[in-house]
C-alpha angles and dihedrals in degrees: 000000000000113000117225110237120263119248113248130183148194100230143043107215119114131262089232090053093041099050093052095047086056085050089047089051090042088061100029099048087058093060085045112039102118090066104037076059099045080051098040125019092198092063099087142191095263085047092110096042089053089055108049084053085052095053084039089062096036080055091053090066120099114238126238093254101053093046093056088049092049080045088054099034086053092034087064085042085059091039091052087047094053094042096049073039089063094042099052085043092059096034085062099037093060082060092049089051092050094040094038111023110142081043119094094160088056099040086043086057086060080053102248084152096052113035096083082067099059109030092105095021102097096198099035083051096056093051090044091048088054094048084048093054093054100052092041093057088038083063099039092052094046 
């Protein structure tokens, strides 16, 4: 599993502080314009409009702490799904047994050999699930 980088940065100030002393600048530089020009000729008229879209766009990103509560808040969503995933399982399994049971080829098609390797296993469960669709509807039309 490859690890994403972590984000370093060059300086320690907070994104909080940083963002309103951009706002602050944003405010303050229009007042100001004709001399951050005279100082510097690349600081344009349109200088302080470049910079509150900047900060708009800074504001339309979602913030560390609200993306860990929508990961929680989808992470119990999986874990429900996997958990209504094991009852119907197991709802359906008791009538194999009663329908199949001499029959371990056919039980082991409904995947009594391999659950106990996905049922906390999100991604394996969703491709067990499909193959448990499709022999479920191969024995129901037969």
């Amino acid at each position: 599993m490859k690890l994403m980088p972590k984000n370093e940065r060059s300086y320690n100030i907070t994104d909080a502080d940083l963002l309103q002393h951009g706002e602050t600048v944003a405010v303050v530089i229009v007042e100001d314009i004709e001399d951050f020009t005279r100082f510097d000729t690349t600081i344009q008229e349109e200088y302080p409009t470049t910079i509150q879209k900047a900060i708009g766009a800074v504001k339309a990103i979602k913030t560390d702490m609200l993306v860990i509560d929508e990961m929680a808040e989808r992470t119990t969503a999986v874990n429900k799904a996997l958990t209504d995933c094991n009852r119907a399982y197991r709802t359906i399994k008791y009538f194999v047994e009663k329908a199949f049971p001499d029959n371990r080829a056919i039980q082991n098609q409904f995947g009594f050999n391999d659950i106990a390797k996905y049922r906390a296993d999100a991604t394996g469960m969703i491709v067990f699930m499909g193959d448990f669709i499709t022999i479920v509807s191969k024995y129901l039309m037969s």
